[in-house]
Biopython code that builds the backbone (N, CA, C, O; Angstrom):
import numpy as np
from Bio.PDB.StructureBuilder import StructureBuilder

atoms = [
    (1, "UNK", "N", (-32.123, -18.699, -6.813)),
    (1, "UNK", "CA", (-31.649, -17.376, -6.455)),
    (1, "UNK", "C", (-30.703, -17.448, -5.249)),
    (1, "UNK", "O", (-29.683, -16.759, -5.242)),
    (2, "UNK", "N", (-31.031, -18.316, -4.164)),
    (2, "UNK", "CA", (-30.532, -18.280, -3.137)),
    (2, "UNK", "C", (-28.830, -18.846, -3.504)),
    (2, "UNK", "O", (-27.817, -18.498, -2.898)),
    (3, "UNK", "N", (-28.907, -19.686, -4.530)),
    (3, "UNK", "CA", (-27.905, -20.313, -4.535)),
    (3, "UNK", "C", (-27.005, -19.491, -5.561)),
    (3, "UNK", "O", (-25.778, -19.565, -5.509)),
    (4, "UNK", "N", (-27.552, -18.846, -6.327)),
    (4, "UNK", "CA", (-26.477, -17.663, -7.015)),
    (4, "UNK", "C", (-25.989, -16.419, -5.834)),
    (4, "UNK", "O", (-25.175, -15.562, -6.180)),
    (5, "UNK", "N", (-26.385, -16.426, -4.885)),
    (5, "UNK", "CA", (-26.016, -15.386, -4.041)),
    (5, "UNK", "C", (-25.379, -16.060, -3.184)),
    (5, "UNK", "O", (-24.516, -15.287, -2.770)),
    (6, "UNK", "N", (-25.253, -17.244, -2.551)),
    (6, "UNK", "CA", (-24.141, -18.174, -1.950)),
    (6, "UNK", "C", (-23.181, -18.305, -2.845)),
    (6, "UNK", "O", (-22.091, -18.149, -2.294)),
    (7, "UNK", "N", (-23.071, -18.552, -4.140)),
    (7, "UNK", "CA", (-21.776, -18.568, -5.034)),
    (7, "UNK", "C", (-21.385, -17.364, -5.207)),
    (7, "UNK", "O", (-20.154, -17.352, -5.197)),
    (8, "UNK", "N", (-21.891, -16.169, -5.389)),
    (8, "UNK", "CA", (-21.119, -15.127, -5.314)),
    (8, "UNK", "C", (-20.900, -14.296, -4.449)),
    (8, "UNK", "O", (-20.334, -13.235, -4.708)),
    (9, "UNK", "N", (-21.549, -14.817, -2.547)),
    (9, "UNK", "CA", (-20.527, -13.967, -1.848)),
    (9, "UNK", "C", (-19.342, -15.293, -1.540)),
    (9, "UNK", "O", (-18.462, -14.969, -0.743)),
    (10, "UNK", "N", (-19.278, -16.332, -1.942)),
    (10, "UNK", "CA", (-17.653, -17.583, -2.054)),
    (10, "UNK", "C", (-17.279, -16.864, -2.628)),
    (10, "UNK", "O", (-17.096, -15.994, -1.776)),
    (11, "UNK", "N", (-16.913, -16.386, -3.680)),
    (11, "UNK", "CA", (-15.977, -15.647, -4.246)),
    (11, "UNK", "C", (-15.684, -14.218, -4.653)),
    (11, "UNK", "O", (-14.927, -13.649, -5.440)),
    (12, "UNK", "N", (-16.784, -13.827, -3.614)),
    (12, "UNK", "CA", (-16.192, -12.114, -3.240)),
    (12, "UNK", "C", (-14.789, -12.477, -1.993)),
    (12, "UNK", "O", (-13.713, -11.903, -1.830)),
    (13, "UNK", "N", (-15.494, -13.828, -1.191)),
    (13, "UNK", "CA", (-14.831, -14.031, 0.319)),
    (13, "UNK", "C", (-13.305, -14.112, -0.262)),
    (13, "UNK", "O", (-12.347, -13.410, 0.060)),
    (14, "UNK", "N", (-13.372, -15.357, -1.375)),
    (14, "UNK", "CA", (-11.964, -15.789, -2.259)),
    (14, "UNK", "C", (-11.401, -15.584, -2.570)),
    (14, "UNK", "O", (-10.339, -16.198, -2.665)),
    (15, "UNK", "N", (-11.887, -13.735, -3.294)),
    (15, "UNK", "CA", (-10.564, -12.815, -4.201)),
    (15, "UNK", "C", (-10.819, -12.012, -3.315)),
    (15, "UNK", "O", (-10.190, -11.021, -3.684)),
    (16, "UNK", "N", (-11.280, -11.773, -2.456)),
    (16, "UNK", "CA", (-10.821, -10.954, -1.487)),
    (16, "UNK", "C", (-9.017, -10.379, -1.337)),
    (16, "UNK", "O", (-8.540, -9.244, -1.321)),
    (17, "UNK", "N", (-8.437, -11.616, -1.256)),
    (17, "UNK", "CA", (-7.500, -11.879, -0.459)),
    (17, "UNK", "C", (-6.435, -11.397, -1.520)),
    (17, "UNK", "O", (-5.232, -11.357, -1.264)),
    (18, "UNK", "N", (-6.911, -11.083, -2.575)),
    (18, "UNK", "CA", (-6.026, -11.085, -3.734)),
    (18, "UNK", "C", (-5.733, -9.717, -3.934)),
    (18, "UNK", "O", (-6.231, -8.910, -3.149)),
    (19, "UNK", "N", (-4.890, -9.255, -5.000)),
    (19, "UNK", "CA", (-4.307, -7.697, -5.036)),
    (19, "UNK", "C", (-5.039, -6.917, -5.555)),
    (19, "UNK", "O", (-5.101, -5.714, -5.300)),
    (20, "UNK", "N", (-6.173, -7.980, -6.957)),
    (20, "UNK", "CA", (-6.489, -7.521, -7.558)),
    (20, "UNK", "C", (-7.878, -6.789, -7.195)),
    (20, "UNK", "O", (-8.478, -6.000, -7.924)),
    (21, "UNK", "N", (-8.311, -7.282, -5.728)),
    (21, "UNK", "CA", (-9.491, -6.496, -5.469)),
    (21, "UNK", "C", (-9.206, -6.359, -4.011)),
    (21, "UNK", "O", (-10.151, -6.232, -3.232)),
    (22, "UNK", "N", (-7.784, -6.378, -3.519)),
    (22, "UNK", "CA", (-7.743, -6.120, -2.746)),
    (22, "UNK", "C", (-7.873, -3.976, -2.240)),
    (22, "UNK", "O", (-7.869, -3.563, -1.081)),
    (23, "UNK", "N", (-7.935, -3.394, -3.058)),
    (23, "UNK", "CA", (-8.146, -1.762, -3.196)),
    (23, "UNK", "C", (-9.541, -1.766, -2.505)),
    (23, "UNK", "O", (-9.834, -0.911, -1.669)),
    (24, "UNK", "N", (-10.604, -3.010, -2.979)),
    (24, "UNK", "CA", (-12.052, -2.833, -2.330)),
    (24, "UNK", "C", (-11.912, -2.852, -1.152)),
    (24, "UNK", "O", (-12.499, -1.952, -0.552)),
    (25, "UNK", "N", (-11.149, -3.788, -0.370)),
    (25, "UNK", "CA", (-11.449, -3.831, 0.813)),
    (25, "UNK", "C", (-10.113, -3.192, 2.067)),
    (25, "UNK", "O", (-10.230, -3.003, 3.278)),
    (26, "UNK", "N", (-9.118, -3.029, 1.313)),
    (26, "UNK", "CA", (-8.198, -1.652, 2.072)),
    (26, "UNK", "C", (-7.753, -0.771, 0.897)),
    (26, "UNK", "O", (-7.134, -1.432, 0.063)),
    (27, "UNK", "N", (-7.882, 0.490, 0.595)),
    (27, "UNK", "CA", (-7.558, 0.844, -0.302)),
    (27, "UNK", "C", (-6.101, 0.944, -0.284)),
    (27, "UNK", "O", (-5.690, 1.166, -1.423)),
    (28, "UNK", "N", (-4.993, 0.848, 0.742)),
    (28, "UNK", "CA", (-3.626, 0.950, 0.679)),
    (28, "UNK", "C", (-2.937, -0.298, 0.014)),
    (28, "UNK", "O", (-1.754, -0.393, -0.315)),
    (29, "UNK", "N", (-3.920, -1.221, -0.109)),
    (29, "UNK", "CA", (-3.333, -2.176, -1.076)),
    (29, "UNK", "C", (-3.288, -1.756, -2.749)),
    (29, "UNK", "O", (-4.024, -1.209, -3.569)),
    (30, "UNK", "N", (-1.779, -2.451, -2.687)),
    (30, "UNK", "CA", (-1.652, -1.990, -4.264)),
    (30, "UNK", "C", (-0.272, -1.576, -4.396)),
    (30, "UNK", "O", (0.480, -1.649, -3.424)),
    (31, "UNK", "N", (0.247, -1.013, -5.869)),
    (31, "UNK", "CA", (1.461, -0.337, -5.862)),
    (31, "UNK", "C", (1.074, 1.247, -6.013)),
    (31, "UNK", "O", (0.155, 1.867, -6.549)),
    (32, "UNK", "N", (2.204, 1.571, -5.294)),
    (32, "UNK", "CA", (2.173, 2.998, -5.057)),
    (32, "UNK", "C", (3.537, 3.891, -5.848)),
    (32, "UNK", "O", (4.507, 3.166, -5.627)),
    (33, "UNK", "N", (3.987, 5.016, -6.588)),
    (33, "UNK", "CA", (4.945, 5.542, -6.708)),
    (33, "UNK", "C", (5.267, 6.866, -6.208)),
    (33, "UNK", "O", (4.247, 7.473, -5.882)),
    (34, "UNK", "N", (6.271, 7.476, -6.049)),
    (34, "UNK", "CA", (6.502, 8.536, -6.246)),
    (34, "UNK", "C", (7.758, 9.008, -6.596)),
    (34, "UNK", "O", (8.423, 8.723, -5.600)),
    (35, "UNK", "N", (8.589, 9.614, -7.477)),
    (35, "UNK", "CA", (9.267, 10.777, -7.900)),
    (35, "UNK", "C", (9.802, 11.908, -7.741)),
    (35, "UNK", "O", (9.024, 12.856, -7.643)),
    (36, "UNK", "N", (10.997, 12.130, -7.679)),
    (36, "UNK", "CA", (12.027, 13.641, -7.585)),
    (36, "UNK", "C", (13.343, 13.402, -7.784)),
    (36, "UNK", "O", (14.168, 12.491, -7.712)),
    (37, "UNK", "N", (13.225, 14.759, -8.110)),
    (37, "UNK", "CA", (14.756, 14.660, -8.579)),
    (37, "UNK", "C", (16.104, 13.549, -9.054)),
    (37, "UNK", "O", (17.334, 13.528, -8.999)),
    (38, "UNK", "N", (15.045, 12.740, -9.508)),
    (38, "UNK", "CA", (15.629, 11.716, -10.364)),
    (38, "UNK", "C", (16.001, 10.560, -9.602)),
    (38, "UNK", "O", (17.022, 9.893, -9.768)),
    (39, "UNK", "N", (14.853, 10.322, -8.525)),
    (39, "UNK", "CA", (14.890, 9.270, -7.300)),
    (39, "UNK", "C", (12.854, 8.639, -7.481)),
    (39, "UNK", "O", (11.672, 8.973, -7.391)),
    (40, "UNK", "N", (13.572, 7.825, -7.706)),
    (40, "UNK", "CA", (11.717, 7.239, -7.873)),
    (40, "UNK", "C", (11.731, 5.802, -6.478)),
    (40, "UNK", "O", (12.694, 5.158, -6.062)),
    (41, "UNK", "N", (10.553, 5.742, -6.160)),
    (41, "UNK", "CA", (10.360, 5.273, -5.073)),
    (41, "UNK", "C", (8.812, 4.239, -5.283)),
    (41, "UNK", "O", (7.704, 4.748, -5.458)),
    (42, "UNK", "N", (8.984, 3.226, -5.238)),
    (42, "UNK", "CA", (8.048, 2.036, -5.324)),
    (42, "UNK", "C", (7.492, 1.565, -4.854)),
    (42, "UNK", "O", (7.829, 0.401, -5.070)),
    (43, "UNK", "N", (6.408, 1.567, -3.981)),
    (43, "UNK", "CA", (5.481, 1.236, -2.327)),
    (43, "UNK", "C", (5.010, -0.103, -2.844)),
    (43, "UNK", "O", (4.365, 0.119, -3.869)),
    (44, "UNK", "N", (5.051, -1.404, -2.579)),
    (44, "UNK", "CA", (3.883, -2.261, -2.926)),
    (44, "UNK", "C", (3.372, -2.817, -1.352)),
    (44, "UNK", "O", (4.137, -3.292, -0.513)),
    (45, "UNK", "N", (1.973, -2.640, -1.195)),
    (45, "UNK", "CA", (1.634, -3.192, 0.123)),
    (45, "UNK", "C", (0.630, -4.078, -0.598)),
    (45, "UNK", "O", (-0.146, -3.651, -1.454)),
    (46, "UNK", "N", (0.711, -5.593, -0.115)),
    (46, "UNK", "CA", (0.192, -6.596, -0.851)),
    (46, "UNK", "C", (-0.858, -6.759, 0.377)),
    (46, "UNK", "O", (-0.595, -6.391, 1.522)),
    (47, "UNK", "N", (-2.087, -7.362, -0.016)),
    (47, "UNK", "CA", (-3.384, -8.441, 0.571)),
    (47, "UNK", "C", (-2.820, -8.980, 1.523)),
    (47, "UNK", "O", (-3.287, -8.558, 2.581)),
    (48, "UNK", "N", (-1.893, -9.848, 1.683)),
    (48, "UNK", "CA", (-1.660, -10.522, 2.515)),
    (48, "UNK", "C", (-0.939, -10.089, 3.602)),
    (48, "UNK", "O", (-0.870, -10.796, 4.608)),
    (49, "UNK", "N", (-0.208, -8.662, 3.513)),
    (49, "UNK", "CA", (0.466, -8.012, 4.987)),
    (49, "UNK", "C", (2.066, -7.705, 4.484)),
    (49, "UNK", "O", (2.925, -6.894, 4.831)),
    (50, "UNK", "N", (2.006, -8.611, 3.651)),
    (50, "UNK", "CA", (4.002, -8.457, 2.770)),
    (50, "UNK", "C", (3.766, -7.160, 1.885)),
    (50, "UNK", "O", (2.718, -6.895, 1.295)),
    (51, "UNK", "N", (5.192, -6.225, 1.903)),
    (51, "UNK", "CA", (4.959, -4.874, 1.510)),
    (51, "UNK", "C", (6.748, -4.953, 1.102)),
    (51, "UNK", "O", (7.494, -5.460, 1.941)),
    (52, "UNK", "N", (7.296, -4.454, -0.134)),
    (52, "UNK", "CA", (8.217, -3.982, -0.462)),
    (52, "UNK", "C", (8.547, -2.826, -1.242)),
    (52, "UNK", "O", (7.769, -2.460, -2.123)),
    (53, "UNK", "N", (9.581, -2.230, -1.023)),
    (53, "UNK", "CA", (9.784, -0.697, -1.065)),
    (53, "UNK", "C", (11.233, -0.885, -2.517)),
    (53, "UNK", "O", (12.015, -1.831, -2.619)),
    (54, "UNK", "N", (11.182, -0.102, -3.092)),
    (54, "UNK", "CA", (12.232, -0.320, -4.158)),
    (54, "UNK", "C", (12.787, 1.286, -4.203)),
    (54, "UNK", "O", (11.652, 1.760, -4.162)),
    (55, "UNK", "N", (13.312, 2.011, -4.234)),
    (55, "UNK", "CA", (14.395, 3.260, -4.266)),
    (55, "UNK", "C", (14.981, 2.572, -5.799)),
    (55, "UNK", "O", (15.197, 1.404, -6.122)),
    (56, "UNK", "N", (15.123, 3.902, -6.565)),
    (56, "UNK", "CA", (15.711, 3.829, -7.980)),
    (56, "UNK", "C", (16.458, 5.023, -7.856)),
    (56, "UNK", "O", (15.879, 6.087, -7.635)),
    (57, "UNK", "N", (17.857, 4.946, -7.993)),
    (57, "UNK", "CA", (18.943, 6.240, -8.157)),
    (57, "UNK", "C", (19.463, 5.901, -9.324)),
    (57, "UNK", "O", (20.307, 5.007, -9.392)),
    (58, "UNK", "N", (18.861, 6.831, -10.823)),
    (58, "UNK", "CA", (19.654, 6.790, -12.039)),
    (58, "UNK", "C", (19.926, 5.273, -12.181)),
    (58, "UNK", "O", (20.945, 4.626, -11.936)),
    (59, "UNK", "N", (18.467, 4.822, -12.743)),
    (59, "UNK", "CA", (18.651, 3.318, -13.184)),
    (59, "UNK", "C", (19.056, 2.169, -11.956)),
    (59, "UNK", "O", (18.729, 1.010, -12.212)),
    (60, "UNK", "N", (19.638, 2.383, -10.844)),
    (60, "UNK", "CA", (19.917, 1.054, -9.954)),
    (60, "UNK", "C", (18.924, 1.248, -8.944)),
    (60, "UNK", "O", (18.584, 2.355, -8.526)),
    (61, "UNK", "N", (18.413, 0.025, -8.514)),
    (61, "UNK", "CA", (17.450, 0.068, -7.605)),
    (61, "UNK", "C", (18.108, -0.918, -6.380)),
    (61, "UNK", "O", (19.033, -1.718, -6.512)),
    (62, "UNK", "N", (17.378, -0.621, -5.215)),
    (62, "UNK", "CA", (17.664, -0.910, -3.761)),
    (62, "UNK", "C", (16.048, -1.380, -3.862)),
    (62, "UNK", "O", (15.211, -0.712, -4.468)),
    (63, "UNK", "N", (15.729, -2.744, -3.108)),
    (63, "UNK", "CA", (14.881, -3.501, -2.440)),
    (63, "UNK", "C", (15.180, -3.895, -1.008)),
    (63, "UNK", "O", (16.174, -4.456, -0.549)),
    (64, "UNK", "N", (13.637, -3.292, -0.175)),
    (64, "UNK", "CA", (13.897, -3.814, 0.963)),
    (64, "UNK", "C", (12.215, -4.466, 0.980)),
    (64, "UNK", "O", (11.426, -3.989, 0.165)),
    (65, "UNK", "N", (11.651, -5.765, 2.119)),
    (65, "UNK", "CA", (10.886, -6.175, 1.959)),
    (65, "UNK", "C", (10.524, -5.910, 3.241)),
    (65, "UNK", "O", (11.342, -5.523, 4.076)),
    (66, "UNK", "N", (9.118, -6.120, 3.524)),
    (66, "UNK", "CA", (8.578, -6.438, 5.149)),
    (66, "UNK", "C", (7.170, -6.501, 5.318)),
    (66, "UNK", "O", (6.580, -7.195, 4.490)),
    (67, "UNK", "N", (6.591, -6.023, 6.065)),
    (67, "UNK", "CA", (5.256, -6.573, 6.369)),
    (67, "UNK", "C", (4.489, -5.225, 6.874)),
    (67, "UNK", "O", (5.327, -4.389, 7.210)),
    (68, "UNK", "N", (3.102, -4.741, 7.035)),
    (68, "UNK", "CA", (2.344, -3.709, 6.305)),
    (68, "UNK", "C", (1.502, -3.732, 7.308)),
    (68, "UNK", "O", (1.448, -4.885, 7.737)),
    (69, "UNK", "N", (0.821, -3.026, 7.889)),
    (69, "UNK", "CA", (-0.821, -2.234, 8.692)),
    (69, "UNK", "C", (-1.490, -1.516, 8.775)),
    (69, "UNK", "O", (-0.983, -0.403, 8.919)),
    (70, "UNK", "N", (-2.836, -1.554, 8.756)),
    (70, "UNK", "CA", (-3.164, -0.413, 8.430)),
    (70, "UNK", "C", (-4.789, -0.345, 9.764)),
    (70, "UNK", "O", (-5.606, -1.264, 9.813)),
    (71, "UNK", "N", (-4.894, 1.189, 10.848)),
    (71, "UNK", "CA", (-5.741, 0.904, 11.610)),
    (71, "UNK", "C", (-5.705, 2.966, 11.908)),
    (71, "UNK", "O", (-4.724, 3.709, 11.959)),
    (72, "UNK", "N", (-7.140, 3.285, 12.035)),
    (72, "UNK", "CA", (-7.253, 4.812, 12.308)),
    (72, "UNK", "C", (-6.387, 5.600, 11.684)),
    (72, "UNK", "O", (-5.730, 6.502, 12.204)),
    (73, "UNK", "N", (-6.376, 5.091, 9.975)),
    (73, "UNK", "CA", (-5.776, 5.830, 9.245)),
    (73, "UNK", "C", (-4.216, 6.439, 9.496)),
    (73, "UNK", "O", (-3.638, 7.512, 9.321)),
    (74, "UNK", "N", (-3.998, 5.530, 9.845)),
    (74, "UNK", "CA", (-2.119, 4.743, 10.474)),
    (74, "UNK", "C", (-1.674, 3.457, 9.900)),
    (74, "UNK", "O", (-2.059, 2.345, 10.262)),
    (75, "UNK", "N", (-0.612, 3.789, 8.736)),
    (75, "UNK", "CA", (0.189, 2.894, 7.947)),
    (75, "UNK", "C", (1.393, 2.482, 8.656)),
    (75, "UNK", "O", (2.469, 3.078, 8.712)),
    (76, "UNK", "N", (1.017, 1.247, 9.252)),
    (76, "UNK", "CA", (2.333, 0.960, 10.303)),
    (76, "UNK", "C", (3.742, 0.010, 9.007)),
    (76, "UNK", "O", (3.295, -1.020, 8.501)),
    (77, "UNK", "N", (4.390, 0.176, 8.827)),
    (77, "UNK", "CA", (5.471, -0.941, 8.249)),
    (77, "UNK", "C", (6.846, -1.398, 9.047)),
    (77, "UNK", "O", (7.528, -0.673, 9.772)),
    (78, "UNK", "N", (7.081, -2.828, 8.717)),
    (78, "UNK", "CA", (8.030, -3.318, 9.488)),
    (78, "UNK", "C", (9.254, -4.026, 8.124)),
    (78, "UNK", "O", (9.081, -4.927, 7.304)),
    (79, "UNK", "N", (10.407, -3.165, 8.386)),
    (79, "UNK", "CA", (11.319, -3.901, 7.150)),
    (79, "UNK", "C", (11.941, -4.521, 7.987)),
    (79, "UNK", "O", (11.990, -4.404, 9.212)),
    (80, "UNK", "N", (12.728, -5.615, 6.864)),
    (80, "UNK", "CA", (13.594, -6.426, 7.255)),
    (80, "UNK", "C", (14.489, -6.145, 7.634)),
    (80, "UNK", "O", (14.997, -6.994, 8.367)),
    (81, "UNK", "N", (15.121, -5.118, 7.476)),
    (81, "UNK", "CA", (16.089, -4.058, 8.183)),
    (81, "UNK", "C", (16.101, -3.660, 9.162)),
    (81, "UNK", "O", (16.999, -2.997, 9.680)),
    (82, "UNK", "N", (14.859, -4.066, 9.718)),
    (82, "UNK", "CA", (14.533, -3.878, 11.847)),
    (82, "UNK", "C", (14.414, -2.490, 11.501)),
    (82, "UNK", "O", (15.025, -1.806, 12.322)),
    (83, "UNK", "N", (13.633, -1.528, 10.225)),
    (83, "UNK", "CA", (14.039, -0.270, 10.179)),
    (83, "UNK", "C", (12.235, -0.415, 10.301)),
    (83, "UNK", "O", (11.726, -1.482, 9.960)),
    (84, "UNK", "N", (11.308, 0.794, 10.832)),
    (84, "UNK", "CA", (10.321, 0.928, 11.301)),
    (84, "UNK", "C", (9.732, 1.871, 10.863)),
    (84, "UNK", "O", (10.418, 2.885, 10.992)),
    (85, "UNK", "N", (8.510, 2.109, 10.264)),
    (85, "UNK", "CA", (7.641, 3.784, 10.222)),
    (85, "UNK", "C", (6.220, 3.988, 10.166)),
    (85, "UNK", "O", (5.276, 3.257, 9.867)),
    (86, "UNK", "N", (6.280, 4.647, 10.370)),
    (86, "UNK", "CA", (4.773, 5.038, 11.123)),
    (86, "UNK", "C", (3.687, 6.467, 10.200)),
    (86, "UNK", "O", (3.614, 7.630, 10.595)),
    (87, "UNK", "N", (3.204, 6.073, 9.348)),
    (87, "UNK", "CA", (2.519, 7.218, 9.231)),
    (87, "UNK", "C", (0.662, 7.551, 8.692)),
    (87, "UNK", "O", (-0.028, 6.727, 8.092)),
    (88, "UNK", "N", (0.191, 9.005, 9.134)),
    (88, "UNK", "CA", (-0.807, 9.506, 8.537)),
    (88, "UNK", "C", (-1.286, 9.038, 6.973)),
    (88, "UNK", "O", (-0.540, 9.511, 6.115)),
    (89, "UNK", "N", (-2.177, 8.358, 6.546)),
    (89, "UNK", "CA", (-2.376, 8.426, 5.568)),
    (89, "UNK", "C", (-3.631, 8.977, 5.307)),
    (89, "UNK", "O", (-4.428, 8.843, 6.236)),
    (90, "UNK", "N", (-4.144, 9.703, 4.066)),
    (90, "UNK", "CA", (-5.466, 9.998, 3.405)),
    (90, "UNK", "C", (-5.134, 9.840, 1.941)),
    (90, "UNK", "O", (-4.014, 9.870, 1.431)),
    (91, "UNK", "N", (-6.317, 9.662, 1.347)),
    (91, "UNK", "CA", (-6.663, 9.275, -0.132)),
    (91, "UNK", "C", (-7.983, 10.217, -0.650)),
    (91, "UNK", "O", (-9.130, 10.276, -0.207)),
    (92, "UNK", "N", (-7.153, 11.114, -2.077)),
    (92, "UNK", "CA", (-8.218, 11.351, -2.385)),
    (92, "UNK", "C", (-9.234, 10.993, -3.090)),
    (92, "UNK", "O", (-9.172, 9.769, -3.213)),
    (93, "UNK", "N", (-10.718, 11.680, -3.960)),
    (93, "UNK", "CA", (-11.817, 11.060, -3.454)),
    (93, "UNK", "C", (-11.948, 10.044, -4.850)),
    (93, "UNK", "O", (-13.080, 9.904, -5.312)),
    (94, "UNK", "N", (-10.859, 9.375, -5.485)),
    (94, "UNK", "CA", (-10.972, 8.249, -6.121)),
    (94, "UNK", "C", (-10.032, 7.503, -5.856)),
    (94, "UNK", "O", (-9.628, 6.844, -6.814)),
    (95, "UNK", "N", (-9.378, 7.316, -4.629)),
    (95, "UNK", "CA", (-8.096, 6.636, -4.036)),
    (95, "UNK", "C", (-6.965, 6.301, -4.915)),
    (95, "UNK", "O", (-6.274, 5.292, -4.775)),
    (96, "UNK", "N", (-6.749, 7.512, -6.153)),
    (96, "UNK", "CA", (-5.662, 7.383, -6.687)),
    (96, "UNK", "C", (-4.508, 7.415, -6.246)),
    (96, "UNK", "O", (-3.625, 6.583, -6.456)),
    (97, "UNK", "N", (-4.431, 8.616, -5.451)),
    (97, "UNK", "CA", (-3.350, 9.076, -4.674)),
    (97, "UNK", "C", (-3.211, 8.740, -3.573)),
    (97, "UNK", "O", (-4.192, 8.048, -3.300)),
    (98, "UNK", "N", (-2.471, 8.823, -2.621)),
    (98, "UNK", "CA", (-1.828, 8.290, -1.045)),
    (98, "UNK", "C", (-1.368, 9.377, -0.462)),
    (98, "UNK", "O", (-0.247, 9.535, -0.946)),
    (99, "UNK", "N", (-1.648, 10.510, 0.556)),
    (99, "UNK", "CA", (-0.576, 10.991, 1.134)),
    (99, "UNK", "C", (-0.568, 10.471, 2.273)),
    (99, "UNK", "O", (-1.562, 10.107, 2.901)),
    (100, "UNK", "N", (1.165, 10.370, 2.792)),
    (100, "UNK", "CA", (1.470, 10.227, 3.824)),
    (100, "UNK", "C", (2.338, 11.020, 4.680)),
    (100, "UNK", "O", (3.419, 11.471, 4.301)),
    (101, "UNK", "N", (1.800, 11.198, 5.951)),
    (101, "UNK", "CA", (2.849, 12.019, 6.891)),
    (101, "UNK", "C", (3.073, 11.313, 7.879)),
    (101, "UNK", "O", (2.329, 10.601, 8.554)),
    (102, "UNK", "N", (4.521, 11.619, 7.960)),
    (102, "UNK", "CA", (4.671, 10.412, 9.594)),
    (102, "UNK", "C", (4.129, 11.007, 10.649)),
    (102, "UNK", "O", (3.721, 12.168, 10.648)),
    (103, "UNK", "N", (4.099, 10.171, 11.679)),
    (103, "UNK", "CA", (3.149, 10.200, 13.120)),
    (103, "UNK", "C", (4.401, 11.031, 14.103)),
    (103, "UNK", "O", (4.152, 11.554, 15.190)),
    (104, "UNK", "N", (5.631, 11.010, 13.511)),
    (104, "UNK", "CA", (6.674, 12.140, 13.630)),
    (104, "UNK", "C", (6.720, 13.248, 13.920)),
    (104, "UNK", "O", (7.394, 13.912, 14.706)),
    (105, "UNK", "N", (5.561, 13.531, 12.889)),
    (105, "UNK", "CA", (5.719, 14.882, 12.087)),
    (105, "UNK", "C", (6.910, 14.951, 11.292)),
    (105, "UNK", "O", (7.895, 14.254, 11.540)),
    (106, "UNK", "N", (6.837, 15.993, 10.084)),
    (106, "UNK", "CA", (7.285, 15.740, 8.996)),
    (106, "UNK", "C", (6.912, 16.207, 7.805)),
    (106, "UNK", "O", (5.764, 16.633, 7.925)),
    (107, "UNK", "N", (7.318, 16.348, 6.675)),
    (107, "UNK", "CA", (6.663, 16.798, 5.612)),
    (107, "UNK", "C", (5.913, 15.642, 5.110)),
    (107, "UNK", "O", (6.085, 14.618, 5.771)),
    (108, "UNK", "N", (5.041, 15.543, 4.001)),
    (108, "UNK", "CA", (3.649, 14.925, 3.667)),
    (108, "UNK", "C", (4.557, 14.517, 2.135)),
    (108, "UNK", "O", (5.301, 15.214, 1.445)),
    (109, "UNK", "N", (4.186, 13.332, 2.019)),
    (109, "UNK", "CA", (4.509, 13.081, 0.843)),
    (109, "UNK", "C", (3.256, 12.422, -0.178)),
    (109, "UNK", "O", (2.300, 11.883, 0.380)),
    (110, "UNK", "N", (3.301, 12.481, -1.472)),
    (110, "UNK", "CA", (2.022, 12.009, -2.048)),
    (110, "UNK", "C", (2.640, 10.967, -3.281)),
    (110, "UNK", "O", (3.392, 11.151, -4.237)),
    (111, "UNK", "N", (1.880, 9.734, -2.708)),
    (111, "UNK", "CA", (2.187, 9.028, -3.986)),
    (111, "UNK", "C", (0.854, 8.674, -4.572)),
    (111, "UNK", "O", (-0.304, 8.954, -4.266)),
    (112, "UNK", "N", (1.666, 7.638, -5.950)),
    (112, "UNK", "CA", (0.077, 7.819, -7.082)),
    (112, "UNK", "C", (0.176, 6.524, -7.587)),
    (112, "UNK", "O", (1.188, 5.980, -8.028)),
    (113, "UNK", "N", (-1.495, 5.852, -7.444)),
    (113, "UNK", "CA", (-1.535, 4.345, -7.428)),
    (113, "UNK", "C", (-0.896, 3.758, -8.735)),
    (113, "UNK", "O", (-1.595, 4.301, -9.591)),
    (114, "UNK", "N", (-0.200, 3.158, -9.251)),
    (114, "UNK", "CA", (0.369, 2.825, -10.136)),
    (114, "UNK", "C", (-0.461, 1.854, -11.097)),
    (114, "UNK", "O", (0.056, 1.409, -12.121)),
]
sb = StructureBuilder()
sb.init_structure("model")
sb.init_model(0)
sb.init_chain("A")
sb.init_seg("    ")
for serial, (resi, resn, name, xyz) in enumerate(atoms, 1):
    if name == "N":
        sb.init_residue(resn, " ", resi, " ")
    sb.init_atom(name, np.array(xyz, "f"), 0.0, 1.0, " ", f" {name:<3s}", serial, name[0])
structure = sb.get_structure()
């Protein structure tokens, strides 16, 4: 017994780290979307801290990449663009959704786990 419960917290510790269960242990991991007016917008904040953003205008897309935080329900991101933001997040109560408002202030935007 002892030793089936040493093998399976090794590889709770193992995929931890991974995307695919990474939602268990921050729920902002994952891909995120949102949509308007014919502008779709692509959040991926990965396990490991790397996070890229994709903008779609009528079929062409813009990629920017960077790195991701998350502490007192404050989504910090850093692009490669030296471009910076800061915001409020909550999830509702099956962490489908994401809203975020910047620490700005600002309007609230809601995206939906993909």
């Amino acid at each position: 017994m002892k030793k089936l419960i040493a093998i399976t917290a090794f590889f709770i510790v193992v995929l931890a780290g991974c995307n695919l269960l990474g939602p268990l242990v921050n729920p902002v991991i994952g891909t995120w979307e949102i949509s308007a007016l014919g502008i779709t917008n692509t959040s991926v904040f990965n396990a490991d801290g790397t996070s890229s953003e994709t903008t779609t205008i009528l079929g062409v897309g813009v990629v920017k990449t960077g790195t991701w935080s998350s502490a007192d329900s404050i989504l910090t991101t850093s692009w490669s663009d030296s471009s910076e933001g800061s915001d409020f997040y909550t999830f509702n109560s099956d962490n489908s959704t994401m809203t975020l408002v910047a620490t700005s202030g600002g309007l609230s935007r809601t995206l939906t786990r993909q």
